[in-house]
One Martini backbone bead per residue (centre of mass of N, CA, C, O) as a GRO file, in nm:
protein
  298
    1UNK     BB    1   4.288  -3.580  11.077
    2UNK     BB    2   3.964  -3.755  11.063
    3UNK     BB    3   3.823  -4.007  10.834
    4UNK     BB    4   3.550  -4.273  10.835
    5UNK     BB    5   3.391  -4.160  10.592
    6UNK     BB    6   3.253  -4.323  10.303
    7UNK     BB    7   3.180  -4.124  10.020
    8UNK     BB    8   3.030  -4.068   9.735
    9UNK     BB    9   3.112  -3.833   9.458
   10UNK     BB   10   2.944  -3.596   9.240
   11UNK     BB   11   2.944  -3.485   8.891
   12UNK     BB   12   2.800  -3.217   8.644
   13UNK     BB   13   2.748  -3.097   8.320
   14UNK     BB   14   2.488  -2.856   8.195
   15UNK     BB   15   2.426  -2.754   7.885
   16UNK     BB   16   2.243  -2.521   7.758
   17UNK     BB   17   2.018  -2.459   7.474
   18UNK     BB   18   1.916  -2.305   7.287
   19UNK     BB   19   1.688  -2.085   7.218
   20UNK     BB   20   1.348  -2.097   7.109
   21UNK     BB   21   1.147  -1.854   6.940
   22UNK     BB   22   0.844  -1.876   6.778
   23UNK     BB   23   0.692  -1.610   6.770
   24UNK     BB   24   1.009  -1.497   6.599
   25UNK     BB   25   1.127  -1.682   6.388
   26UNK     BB   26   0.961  -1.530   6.135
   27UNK     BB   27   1.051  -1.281   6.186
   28UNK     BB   28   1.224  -1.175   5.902
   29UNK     BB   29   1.306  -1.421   5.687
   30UNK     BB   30   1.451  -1.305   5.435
   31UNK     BB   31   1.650  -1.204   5.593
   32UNK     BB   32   1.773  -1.465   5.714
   33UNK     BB   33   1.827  -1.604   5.488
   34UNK     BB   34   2.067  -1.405   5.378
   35UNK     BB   35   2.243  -1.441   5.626
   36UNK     BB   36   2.194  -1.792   5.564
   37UNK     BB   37   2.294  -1.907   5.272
   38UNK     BB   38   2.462  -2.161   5.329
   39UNK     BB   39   2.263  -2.314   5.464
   40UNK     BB   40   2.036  -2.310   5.220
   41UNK     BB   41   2.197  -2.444   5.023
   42UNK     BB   42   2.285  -2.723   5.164
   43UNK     BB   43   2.039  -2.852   5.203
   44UNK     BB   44   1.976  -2.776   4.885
   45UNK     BB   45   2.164  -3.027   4.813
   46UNK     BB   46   2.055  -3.231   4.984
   47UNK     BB   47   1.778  -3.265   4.834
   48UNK     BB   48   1.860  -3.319   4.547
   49UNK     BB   49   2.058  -3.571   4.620
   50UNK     BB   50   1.807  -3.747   4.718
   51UNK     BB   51   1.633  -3.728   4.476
   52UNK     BB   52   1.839  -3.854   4.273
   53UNK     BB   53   1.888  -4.151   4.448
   54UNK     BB   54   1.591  -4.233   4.456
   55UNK     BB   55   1.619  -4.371   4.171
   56UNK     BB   56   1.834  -4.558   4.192
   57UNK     BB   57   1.744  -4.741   4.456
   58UNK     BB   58   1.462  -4.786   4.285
   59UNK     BB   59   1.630  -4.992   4.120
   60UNK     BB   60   1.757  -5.177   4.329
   61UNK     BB   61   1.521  -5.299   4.449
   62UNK     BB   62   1.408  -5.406   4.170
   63UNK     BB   63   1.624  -5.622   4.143
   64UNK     BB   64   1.629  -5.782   4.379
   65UNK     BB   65   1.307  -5.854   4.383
   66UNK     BB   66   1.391  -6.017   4.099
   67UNK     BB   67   1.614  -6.220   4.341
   68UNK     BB   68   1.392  -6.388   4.535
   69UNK     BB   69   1.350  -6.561   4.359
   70UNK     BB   70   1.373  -6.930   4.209
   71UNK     BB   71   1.530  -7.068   3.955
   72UNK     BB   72   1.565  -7.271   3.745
   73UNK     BB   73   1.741  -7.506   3.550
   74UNK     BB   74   1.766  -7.547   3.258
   75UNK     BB   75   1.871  -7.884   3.284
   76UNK     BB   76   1.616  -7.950   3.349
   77UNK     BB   77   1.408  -8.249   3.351
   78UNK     BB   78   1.049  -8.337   3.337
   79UNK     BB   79   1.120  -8.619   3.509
   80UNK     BB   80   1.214  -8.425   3.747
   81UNK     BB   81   1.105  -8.469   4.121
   82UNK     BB   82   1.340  -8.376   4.239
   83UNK     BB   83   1.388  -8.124   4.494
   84UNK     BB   84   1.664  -7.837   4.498
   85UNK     BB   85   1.780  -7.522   4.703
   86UNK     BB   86   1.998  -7.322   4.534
   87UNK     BB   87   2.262  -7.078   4.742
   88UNK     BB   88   2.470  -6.809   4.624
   89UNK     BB   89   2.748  -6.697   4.758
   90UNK     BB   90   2.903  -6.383   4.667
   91UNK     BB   91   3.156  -6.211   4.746
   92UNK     BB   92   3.303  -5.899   4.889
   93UNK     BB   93   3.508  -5.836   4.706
   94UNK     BB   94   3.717  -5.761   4.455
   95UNK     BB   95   3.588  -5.866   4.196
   96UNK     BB   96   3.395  -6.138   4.254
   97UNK     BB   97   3.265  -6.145   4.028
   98UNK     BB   98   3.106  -6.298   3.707
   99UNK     BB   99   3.071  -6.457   3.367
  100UNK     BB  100   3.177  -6.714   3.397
  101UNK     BB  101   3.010  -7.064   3.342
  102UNK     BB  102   2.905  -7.269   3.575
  103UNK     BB  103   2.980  -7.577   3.725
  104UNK     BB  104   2.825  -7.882   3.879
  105UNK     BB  105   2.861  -8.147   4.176
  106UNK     BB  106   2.650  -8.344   4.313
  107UNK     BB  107   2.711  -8.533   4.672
  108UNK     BB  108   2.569  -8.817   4.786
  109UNK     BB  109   2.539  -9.141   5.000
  110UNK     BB  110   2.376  -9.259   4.689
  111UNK     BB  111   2.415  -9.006   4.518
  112UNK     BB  112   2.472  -8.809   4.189
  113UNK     BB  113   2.535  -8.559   3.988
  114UNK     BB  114   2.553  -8.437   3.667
  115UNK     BB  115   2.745  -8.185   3.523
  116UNK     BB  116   2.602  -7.881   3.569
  117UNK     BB  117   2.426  -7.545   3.512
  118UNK     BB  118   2.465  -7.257   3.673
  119UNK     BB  119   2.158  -7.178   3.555
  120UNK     BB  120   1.883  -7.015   3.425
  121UNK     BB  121   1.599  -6.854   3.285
  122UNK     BB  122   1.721  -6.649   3.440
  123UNK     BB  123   1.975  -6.404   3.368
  124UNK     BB  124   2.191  -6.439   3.635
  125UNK     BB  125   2.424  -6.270   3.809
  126UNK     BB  126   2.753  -6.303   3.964
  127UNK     BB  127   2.788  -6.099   4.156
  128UNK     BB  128   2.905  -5.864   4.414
  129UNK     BB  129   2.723  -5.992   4.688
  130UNK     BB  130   2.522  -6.194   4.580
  131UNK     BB  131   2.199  -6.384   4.564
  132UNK     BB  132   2.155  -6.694   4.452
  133UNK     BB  133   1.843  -6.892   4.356
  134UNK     BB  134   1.805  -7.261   4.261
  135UNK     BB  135   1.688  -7.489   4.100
  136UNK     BB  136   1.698  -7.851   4.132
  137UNK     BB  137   1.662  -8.162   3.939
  138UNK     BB  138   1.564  -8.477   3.977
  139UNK     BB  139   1.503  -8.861   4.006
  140UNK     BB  140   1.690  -8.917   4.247
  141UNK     BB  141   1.784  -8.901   4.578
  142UNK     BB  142   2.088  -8.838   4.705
  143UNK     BB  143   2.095  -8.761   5.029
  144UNK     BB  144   2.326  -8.682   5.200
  145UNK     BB  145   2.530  -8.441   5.187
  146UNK     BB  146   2.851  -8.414   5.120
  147UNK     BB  147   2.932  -8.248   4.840
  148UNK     BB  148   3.127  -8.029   4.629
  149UNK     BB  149   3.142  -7.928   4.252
  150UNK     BB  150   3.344  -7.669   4.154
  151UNK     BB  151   3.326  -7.457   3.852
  152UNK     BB  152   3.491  -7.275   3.563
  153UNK     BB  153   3.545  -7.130   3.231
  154UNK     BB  154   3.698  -6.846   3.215
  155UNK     BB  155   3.534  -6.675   2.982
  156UNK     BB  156   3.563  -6.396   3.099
  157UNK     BB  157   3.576  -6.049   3.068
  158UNK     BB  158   3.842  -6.006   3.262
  159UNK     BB  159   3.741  -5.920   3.556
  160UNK     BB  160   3.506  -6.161   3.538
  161UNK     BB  161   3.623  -6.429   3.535
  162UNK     BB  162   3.630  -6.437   3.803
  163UNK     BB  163   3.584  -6.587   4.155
  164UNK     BB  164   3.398  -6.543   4.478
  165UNK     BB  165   3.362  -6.791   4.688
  166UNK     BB  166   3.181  -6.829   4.992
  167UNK     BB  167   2.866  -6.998   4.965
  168UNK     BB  168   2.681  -7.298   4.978
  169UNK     BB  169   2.330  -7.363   4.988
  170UNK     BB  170   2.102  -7.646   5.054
  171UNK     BB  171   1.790  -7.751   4.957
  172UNK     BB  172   1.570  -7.990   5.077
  173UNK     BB  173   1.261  -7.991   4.978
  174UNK     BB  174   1.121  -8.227   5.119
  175UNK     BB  175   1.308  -8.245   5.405
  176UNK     BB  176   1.463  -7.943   5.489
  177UNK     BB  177   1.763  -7.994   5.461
  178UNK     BB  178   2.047  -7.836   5.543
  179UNK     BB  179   2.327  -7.729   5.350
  180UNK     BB  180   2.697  -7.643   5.411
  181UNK     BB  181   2.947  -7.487   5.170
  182UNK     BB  182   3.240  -7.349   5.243
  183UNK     BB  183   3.488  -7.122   5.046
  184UNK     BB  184   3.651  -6.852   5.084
  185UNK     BB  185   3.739  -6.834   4.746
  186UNK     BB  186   3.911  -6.903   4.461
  187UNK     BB  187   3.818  -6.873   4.099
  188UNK     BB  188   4.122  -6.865   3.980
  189UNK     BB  189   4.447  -6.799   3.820
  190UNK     BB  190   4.515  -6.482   3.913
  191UNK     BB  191   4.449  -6.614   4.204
  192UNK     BB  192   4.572  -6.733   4.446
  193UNK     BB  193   4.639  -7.079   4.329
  194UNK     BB  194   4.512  -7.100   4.077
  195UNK     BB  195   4.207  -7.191   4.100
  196UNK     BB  196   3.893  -7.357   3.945
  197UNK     BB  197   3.851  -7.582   4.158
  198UNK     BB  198   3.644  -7.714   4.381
  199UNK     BB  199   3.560  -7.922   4.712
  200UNK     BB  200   3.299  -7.941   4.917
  201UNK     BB  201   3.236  -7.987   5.255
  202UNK     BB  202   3.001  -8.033   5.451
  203UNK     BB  203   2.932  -7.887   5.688
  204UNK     BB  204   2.965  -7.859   6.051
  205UNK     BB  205   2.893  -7.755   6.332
  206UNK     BB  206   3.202  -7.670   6.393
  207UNK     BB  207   3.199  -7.495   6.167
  208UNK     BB  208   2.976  -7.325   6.231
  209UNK     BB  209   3.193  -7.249   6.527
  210UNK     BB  210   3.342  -7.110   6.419
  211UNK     BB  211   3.542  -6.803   6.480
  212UNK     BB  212   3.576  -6.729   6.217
  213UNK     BB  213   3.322  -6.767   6.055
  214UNK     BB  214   3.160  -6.578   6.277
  215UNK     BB  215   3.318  -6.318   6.262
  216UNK     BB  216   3.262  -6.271   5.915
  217UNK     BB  217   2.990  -6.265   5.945
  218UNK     BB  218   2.908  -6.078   6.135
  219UNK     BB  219   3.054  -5.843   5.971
  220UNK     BB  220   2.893  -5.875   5.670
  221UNK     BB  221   2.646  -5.802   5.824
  222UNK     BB  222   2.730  -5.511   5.953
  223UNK     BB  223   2.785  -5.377   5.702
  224UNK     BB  224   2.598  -5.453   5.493
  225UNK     BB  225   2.289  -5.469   5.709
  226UNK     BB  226   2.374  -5.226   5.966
  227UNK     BB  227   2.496  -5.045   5.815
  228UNK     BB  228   2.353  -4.722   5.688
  229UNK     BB  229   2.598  -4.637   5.486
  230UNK     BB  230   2.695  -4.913   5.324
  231UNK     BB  231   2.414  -5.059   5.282
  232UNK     BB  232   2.327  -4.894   5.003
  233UNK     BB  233   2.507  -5.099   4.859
  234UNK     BB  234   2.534  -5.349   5.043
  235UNK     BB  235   2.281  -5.523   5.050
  236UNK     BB  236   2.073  -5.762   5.111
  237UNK     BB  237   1.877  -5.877   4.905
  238UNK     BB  238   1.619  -6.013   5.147
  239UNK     BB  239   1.590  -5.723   5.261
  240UNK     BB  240   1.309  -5.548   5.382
  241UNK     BB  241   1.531  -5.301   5.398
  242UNK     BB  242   1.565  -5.069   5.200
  243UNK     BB  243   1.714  -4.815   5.037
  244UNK     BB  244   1.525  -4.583   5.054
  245UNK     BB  245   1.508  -4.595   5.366
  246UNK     BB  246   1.813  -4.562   5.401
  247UNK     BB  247   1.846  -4.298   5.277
  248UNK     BB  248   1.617  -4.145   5.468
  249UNK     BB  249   1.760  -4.197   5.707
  250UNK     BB  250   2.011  -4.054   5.654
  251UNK     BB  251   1.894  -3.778   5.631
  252UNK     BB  252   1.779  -3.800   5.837
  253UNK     BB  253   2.036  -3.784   6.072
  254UNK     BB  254   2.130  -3.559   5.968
  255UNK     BB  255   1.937  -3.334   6.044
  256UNK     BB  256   1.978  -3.404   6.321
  257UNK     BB  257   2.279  -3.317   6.362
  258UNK     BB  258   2.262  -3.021   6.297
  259UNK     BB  259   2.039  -2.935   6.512
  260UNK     BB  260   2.223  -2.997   6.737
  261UNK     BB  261   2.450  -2.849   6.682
  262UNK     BB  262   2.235  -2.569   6.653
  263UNK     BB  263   2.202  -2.602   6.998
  264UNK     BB  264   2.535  -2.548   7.076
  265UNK     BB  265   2.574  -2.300   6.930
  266UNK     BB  266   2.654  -2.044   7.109
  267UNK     BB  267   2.603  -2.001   7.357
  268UNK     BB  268   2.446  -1.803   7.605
  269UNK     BB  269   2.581  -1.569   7.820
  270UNK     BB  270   2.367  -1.545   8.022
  271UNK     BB  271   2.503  -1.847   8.110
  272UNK     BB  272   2.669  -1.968   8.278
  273UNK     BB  273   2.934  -2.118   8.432
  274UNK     BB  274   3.072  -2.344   8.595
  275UNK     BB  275   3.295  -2.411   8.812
  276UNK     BB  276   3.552  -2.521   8.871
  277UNK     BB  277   3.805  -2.712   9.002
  278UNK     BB  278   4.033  -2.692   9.251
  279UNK     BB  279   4.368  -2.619   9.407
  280UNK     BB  280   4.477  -2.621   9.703
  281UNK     BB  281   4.855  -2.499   9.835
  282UNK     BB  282   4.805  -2.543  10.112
  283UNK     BB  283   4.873  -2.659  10.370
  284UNK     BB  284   4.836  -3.039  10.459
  285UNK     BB  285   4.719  -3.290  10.647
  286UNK     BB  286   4.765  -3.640  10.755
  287UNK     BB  287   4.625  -3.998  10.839
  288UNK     BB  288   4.782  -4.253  10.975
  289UNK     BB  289   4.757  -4.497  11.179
  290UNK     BB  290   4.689  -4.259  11.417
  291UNK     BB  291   4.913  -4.068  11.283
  292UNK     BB  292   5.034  -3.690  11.250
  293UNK     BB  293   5.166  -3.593  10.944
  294UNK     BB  294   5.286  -3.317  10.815
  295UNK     BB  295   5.466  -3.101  10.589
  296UNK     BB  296   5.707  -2.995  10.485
  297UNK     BB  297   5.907  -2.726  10.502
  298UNK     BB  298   6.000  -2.496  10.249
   0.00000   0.00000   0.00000
């Protein structure tokens, strides 16, 4: 046989869900709850729970929410009239916040300060995957940003003396101008090469458009505010979707899940299933270039 009409064909199983007739679900309410205890015992775990965590959730709102804004450094002079802020990107390893006391040198290309302790008027920790944000006052423009040079005085106790810095932002308050200068290390002695201090250079166009850098954060910020259940620990401090809400979506995502299950569960007998597609094992010929060619006998 021949046959040169060349046609795209497509199937597709559509199974359909329970139905459900509202007119006779509460009908004898009290006995379906008894015969699916398992069921309603399951919910109010999950509503207990709900409820439980929404109080955590919101005491770290509460807390995110009173690291929004920028505090002065202690060490600010009242005569110093230039202003940057500086914000601290502590980053997400384990163990990576500190409590030892940082001190930094800020150098530009015509002025440098003198060096600096990197504390506030409000005592915040440098804890893991924290941001904190601080006012720097100078006496007169450092010029465009060059280095930063940080370390720490290991002061703190047990595994908070270490610190994972990520990145340090400053913003000119004057110019609006902003430098980022990137650190991903170790300021540890018993971590990676054991240093205490960096010494940081201004990022490049190049240097932020580079793939290691771009995929790490993609990343990082996918995992911290982009999913949905693990950003609830580690949301970003200035994210505007709080933990509570997030905790909520968490909720209705699962009761939502759960009702699709039983909407497919034990699909109803009455509901045929379509056939299935078969291959018959009769003799059958091809035709290959005009030349019709039968399949061997035996």
């Amino acid at each position: 046989c021949h046959c040169n009409h060349l046609t795209l064909f497509g199937n597709n199983v559509i199974v359909p869900p329970n139905t459900i007739d509202f007119d006779t679900v509460f009908d004898d309410f009290g006995q379906k709850l008894v015969d699916n205890l398992h069921v309603v015992l399951m919910i109010s775990l999950l509503l207990v729970a709900y409820f439980a965590l929404i109080i955590i959730m919101r005491r770290l709102d509460r807390n995110d929410k009173q690291k929004w804004g920028a505090t002065p450094l202690t060490d600010n002079m009242p005569d110093d009239t230039y202003h940057y802020f500086i914000t601290v990107h502590t980053g997400m390893r384990k163990m990576a916040g500190t409590q030892s006391r940082v001190f930094f040198v800020l150098i530009g290309e015509t002025e440098m300060t003198e060096v600096r302790k990197l504390e506030g008027d409000e005592k915040r920790e440098l804890s893991r995957g924290s941001v904190n944000t601080y006012i720097l006052s100078v006496k007169t423009p450092l010029g465009p940003l060059s280095h930063l040079r940080i370390w720490h005085d290991n002061s703190g106790a047990g595994d908070t003396a270490s610190w994972y810095l990520d990145r340090v932002t400053i913003k000119d308050a004057q110019t609006k101008d902003i430098f980022i200068f990137l650190s991903s290390q170790w300021l540890a002695i018993d971590q990676a090469d054991g240093e205490l201090q960096r010494t940081l250079v201004s990022a490049s166009s190049a240097d932020l458009a580079n793939f290691q850098y771009l995929f790490y954060s993609k990343t990082r910020n996918g995992m911290s505010d982009g999913h949905l259940w693990f950003s609830l620990l580690s949301r970003p401090t200035r994210s505007r979707f709080t933990r509570v809400q997030r905790l909520s979506c968490c909720l209705a995502l699962l009761f939502t899940t759960m009702i699709a299950n039983a909407m497919w569960y034990r699909t109803e007998e009455s509901v045929a299933s379509p056939p299935l597609p078969s291959l018959d094992s009769s003799p059958f010929c091809t035709a290959f270039n005009g030349e019709k060619k039968n399949p061997p006998s035996g």
